[in-house]
C-alpha positions in Angstrom: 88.3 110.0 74.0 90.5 111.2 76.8 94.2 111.3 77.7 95.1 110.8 81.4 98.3 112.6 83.0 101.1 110.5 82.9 100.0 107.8 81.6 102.6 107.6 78.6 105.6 107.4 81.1 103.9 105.3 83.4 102.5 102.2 81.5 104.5 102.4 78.8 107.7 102.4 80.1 107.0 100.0 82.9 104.9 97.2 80.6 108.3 95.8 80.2 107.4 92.4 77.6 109.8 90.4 75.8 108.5 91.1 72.0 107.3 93.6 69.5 105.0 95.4 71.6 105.6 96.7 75.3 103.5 94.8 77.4 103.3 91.8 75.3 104.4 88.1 74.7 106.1 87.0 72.1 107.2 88.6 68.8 106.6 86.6 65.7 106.1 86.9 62.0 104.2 83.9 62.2 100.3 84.1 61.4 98.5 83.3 64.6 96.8 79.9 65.3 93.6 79.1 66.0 93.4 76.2 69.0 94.5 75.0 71.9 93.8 75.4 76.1 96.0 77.5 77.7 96.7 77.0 81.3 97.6 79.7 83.8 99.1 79.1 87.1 97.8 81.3 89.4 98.8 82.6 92.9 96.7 81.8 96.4 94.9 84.8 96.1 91.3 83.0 94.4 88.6 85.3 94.2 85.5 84.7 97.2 83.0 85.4 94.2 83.5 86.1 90.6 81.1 88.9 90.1 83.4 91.4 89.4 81.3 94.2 91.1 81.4 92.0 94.2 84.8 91.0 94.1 88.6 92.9 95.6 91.2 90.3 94.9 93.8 90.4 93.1 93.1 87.7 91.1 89.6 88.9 90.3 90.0 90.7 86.6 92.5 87.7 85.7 89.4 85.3 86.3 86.5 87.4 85.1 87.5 89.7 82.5 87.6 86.7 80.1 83.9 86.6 80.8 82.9 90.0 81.1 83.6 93.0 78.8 84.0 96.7 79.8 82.7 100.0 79.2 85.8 102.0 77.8 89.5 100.6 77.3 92.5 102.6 78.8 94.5 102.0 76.1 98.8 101.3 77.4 99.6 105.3 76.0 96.8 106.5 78.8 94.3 107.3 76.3 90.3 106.1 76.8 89.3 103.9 74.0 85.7 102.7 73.0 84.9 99.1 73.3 81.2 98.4 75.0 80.4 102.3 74.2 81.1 103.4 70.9 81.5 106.9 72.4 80.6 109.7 75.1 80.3 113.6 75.6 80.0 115.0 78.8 78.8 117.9 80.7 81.0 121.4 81.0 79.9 121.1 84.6 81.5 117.6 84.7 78.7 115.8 85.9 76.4 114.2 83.1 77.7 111.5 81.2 76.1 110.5 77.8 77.4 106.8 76.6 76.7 105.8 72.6 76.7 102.3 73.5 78.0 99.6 70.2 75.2 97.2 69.0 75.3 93.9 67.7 76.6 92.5 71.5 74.8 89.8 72.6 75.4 88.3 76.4 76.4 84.5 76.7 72.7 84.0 77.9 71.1 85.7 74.6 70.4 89.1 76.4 71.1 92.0 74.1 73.6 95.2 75.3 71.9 98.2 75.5 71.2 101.3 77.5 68.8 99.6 79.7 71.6 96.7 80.8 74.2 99.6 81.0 71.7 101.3 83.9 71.0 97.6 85.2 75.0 97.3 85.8 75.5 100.4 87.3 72.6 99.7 89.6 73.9 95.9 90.8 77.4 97.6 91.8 75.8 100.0 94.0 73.5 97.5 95.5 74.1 97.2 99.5 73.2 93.1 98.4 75.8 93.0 96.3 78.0 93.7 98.9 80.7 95.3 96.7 83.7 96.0 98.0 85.6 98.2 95.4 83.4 99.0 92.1 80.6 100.7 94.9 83.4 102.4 96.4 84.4 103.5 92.5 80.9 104.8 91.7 80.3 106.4 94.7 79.3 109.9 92.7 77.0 107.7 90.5 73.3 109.3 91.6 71.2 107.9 88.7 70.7 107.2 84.8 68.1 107.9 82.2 68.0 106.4 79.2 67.6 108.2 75.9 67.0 105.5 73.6 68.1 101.9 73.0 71.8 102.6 72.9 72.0 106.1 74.6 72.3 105.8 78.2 72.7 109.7 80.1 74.4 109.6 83.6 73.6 111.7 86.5 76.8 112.1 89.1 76.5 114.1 92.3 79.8 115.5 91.5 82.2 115.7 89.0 84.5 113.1 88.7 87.2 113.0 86.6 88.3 109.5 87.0 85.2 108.0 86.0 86.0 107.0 82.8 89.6 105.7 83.8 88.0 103.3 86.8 84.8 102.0 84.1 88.2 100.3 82.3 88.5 98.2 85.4 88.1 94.5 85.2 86.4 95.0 88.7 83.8 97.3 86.6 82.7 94.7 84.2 79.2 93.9 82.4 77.2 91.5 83.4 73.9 89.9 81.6 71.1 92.2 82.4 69.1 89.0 82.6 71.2 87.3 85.0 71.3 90.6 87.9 67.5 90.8 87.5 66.4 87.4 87.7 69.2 85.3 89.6 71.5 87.8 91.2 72.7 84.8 93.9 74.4 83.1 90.8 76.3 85.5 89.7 79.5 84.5 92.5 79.9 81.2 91.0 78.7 81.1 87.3 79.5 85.2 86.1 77.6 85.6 82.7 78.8 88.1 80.7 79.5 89.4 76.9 83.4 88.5 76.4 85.7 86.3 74.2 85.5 83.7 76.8 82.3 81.8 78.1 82.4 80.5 81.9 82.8 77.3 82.6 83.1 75.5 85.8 85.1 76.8 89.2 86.3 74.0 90.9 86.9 75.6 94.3 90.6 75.7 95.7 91.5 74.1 91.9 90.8 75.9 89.1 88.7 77.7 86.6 87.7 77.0 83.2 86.3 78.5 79.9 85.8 77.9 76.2 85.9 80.4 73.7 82.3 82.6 72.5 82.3 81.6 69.0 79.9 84.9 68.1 82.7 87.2 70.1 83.2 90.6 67.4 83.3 92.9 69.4 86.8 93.4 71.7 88.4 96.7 72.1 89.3 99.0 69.4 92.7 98.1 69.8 92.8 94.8 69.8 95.6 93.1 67.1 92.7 91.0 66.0 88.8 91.1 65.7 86.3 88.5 66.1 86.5 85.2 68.6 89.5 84.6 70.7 92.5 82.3 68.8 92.2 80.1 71.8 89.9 77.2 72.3 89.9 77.1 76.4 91.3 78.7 78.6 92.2 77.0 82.2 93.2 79.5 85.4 94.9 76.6 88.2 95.3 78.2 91.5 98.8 76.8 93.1 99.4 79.0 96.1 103.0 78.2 96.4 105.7 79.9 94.7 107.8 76.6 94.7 104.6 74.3 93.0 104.0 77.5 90.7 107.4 77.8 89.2 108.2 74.3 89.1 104.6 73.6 87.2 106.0 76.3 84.6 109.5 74.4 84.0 108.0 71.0 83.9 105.5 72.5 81.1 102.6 71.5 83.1 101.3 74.8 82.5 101.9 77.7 79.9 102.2 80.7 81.9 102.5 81.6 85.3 101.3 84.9 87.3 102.8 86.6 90.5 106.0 84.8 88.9 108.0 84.4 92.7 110.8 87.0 92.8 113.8 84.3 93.9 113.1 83.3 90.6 112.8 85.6 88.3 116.3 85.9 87.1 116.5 82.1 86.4 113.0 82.7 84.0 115.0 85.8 82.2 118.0 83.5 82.0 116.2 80.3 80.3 115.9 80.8 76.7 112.6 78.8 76.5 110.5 81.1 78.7 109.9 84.5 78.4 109.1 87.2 81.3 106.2 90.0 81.0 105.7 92.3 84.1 104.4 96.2 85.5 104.2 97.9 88.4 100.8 98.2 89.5 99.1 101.5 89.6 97.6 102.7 92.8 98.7 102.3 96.2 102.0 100.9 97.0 102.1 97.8 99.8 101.6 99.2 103.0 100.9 99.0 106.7 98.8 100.9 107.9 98.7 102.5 111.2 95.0 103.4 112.4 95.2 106.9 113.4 92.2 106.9 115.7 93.7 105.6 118.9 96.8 105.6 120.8 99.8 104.9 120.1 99.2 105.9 116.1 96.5 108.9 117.2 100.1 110.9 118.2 101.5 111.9 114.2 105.2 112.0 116.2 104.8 108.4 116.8 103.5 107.1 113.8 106.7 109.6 112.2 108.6 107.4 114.6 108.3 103.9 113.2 108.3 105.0 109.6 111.8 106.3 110.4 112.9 103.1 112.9 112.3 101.1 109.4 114.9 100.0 107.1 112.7 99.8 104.4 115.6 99.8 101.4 117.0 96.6 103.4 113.9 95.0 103.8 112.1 94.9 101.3 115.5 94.4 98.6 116.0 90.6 101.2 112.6 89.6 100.7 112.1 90.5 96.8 116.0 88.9 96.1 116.6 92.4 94.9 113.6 92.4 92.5 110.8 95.2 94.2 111.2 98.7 94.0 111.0 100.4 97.6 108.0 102.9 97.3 108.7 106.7 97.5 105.3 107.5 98.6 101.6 107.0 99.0 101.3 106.4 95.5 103.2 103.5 92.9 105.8 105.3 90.7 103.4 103.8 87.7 100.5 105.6 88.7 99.1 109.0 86.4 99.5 111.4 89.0 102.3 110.2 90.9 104.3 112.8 92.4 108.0 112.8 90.7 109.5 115.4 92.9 109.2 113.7 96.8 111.2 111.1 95.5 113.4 110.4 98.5 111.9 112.2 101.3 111.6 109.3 103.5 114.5 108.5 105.0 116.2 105.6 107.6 117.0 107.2 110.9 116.4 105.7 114.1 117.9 108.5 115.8 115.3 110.8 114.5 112.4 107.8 115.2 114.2 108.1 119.0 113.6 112.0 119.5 110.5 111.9 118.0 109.1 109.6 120.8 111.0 111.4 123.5 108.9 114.0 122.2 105.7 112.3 122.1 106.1 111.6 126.1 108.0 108.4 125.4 110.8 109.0 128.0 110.8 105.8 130.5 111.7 102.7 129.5 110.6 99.3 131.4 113.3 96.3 131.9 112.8 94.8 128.6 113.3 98.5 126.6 109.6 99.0 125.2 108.7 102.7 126.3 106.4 104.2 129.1 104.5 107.0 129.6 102.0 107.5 132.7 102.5 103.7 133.3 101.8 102.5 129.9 104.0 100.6 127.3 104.4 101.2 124.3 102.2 98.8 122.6 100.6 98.0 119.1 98.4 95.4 117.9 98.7 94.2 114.4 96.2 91.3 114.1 96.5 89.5 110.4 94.9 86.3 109.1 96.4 82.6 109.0 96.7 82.6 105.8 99.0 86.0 105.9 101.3 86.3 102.5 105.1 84.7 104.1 106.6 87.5 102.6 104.3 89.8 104.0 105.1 88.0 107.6 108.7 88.8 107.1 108.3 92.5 106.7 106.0 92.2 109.4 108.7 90.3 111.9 111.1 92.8 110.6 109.7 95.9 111.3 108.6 94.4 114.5 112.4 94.3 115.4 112.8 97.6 114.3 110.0 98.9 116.4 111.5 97.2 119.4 115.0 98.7 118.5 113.0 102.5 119.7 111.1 100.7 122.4 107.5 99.9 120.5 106.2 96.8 121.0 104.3 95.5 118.3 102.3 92.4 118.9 101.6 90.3 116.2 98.3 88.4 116.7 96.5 85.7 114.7 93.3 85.7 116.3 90.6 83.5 114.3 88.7 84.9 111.1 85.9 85.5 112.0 87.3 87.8 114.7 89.9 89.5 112.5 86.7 90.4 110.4 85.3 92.0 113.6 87.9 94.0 114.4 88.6 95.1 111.4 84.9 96.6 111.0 85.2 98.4 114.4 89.0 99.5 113.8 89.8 97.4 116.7 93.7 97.3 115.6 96.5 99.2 115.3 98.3 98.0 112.1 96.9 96.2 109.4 98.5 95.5 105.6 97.6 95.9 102.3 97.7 97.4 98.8 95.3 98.9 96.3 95.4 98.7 92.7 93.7 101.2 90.4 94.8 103.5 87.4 94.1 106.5 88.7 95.7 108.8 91.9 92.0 109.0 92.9 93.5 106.3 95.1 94.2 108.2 97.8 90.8 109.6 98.2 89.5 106.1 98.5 92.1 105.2 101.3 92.4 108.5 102.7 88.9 110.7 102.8 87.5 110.5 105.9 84.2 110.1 104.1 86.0 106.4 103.5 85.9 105.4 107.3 83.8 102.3 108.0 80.8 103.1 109.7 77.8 100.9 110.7 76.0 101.8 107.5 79.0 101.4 105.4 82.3 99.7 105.2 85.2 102.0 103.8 88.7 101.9 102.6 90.6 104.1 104.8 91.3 101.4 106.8 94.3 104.0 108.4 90.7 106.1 109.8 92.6 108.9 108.7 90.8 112.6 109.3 92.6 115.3 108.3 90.6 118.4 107.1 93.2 119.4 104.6 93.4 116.6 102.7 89.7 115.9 102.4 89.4 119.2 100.6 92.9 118.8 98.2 91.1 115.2 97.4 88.0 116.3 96.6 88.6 119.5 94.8 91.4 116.5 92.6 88.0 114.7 91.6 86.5 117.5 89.8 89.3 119.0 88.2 90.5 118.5 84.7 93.8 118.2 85.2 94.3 117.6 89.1 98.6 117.0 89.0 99.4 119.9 91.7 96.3 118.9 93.5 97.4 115.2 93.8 101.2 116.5 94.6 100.1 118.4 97.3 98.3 115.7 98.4 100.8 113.5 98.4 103.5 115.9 100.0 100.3 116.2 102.8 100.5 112.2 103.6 104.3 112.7 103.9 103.6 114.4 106.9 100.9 112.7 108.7 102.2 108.9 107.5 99.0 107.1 108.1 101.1 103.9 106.7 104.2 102.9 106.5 104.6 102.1 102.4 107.1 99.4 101.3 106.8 98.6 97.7 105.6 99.6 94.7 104.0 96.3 93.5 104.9 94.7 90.7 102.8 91.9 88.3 105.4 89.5 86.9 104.6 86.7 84.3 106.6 84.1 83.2 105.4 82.4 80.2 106.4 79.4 77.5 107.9 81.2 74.7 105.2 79.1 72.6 102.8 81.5 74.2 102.0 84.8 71.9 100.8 87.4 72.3 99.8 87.5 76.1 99.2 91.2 77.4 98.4 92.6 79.9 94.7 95.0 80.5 96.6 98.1 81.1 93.5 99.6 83.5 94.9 97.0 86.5 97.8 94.8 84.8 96.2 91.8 84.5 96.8 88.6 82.3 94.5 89.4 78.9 93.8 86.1 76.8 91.7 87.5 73.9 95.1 88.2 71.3 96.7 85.5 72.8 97.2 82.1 70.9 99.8 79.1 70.6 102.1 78.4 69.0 102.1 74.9 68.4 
């Protein structure tokens, strides 16, 4: 087992819960009960496809990891527990894994867990048809695997890489029936088989997903409260994509729990003795906009320095949250091992400095409606987003568009339709686009920073900012192979300070509000998530 940096101030102090254990529903003495559907109401965000290896969305461990088990467990303290592996040596050169793999699992279709569906996973998530957009991206130093015996499984990397064992805990990272990738890969989107508490039942598409509890289920993490199947009977996830329909499903009892619990009213759920409030900050990267570095006006470092300085991020982002985000200090969430404690409040509000900056940058002339000029040109960025853009999302956007125009940038909001957006977004044909990423590691920045993350025509990266800076490639790679990489990942975030390839707003939090008849509801501390395998009713 293995400890990760920071962990044990991170998680644990910010899995806030309101019972007996941090990050955990509902304190009782009573013996749990064995019954009952739960039914979560779930945010817009539904997952395209519930493979986890081919799926990015937020809602994608929340509706898969009932189904499908994980390697390792990162455990709320920051250490790696066993779950699907019983245990694991690796390499002094950091780049051969050996997994002991547990026996006795059985897939919901009958296949058996071993060393050869280990290999078979870690294949599929690599697989250009699997089209993955984050657990590829996660593996990337994965070269090959041999396996030793049944239940022995030795991994070749290219390089080391420290965080392997941190991202194999991801819900995104899941195993799936050996069976079912070999001989029907195309089902896999819409009916995931896997090994976990819960089997899959039917996605109704814009509705709802359903599952009923594996009856042979032993075999949950290490440190679960409980062993054996799951207390619950079925479990419903019912996607209402408004905040207003969510909450007021939750106080009419027409659903147990709610996720992405809508921040104008959380205080009303903390002051209602019936419910009950669970919530972290998501590790990883902190909502952002990012500003593509690869063409005017965001190629020029003085400019993009400009705009994160024109923002008033503390105002904006305290009016849209009703006071209930924290405004992000960095390039990293305050929750994530690695974060950097000491730039804590080096970006600053000052539109004087954002107005010298571009006076700087060539910026001088102004045209009659006070957007800049320089050899002719305005001052112009495009920031195309979907139709379906998050509203609070669109109000930081609107606002920082008024603070760009305050400098004399003109940002131009487009909506053009999707399958466009996808277009320009492959060939960087933009000049702001938005976003977070979640993951338990600082190894973060490396995914949305290296240059070897910039979409190509052979593949489609993360650095969506097409950042290239020679510096931070090399503090980001040698962070991967180091044991303990903390002044690595400072310096690395000190480096983004400077060359601001996004403007970052908040650290992003997961808030649930629950029925207080609801126990023992966690969260998977690898990418806080609902977890449903401790949790039971109590009624």
């Amino acid at each position: 087992m293995t400890k990760t940096p920071l962990a044990v101030l991170t998680l644990a102090l910010l899995l806030a819960g309101c019972g007996s254990a941090a990050g955990t529903s509902g304190g009782t003495t009573n013996t749990p009960k064995s019954g009952g559907t739960l039914i979560l109401g779930e945010n817009g965000q539904e997952p395209p496809c519930l493979d986890p290896h081919g799926n990015a969305s937020s809602d994608g461990p929340v509706s898969t990891v009932p189904v499908a088990d994980s390697l390792v467990w990162f455990d709320a303290d920051g250490t790696i527990q066993p779950w699907l592996a019983d245990s694991w040596e690796i390499s002094n050169d950091g780049r051969t894994y050996t997994f002991k793999l547990r026996q006795g699992v059985k897939f919901h279709d009958g296949a058996v867990w071993n060393a050869e569906a280990l290999k078979v996973n870690f294949e599929h998530m690599r697989d250009p048809a699997t089209k993955s957009p984050l657990a590829a991206s996660y593996i990337a130093p994965y070269k090959d695997a041999k396996i030793v015996d049944d239940y022995t499984l030795e991994v070749h990397l290219s390089s080391p890489y420290r965080p392997f064992l941190d991202i194999l805990a991801q819900g995104y990272l899941g195993m799936i029936s050996p069976k079912q990738i070999k001989e029907s890969p195309q089902t896999i989107c819409e009916h995931p088989i896997g090994s976990g508490p819960f089997v899959f039942d039917k996605w109704t598409k814009g509705e709802s997903i359903t599952y009923h509890r594996n009856p042979d289920y032993k075999w949950g993490p290490k440190s679960a409260r409980h062993t054996g199947p799951a207390y619950l009977e079925k479990l419903e996830i019912r996607f209402l994509a408004e905040d207003a329909t969510r909450y007021n499903a939750l106080a009419a009892g027409e659903v147990h729990a709610i996720d992405f619990t809508p921040p104008q009213n959380v205080e009303d759920v903390k002051a209602n003795p019936d419910l009950g409030f669970l919530t972290a900050i998501r590790p990883g990267h902190p909502m952002s906009f990012w500003l593509n570095t690869s063409r005017p006006p965001f190629d020029d470092v003085r400019v993009r320095q400009a705009l994160l300085a024109a923002v008033d991020r503390e105002s904006v982002i305290q009016g849209i949250s009703f006071g209930q985000y924290q405004v992000a200090q960095g390039f990293v969430t305050s929750s994530t091992p690695g974060y950097a404690q000491g730039l804590t409040g080096t970006i600053a509000y000052d539109p004087a400095k954002a107005n010298k900056l571009l006076d700087e940058a060539g910026w001088t002339a102004r045209d009659k409606d006070g957007i800049r000029l320089k050899d002719g040109k305005r001052l112009t960025a495009y920031f195309p987003i979907a139709a379906n853009f998050p509203a609070q999302r669109m109000q930081i956007a609107v606002q920082t568009q008024a603070a760009a125009r305050k400098i004399g940038l003109d940002i131009q909001i487009q909506t053009p339709p999707e399958q466009e957006l996808t277009d320009r977004s492959t060939k960087g044909d933009y000049d702001l686009s938005s976003g977070l990423w979640a993951t338990n590691t600082a190894d973060v920045l490396w995914i949305q920073y290296s240059s070897k993350n910039i979409t190509t025509a052979e593949r489609r990266g993360q650095n969506v900012a097409r950042l290239s800076d020679s510096k931070l490639d090399d503090l980001l790679e040698k962070a991967r192979g180091t044991e303990d990489p903390t002044e690595l990942y400072n310096q690395a975030q000190a480096r983004l300070l400077e060359l601001v390839p996004a403007i970052p707003f908040y650290d992003d939090p997961r808030p649930v509000a629950y029925q207080k008849k609801v126990r023992d509801l966690a969260f998977t501390p690898a990418y806080p998530s609902p977890y449903f395998y401790d949790t039971w009713l109590d009624e």
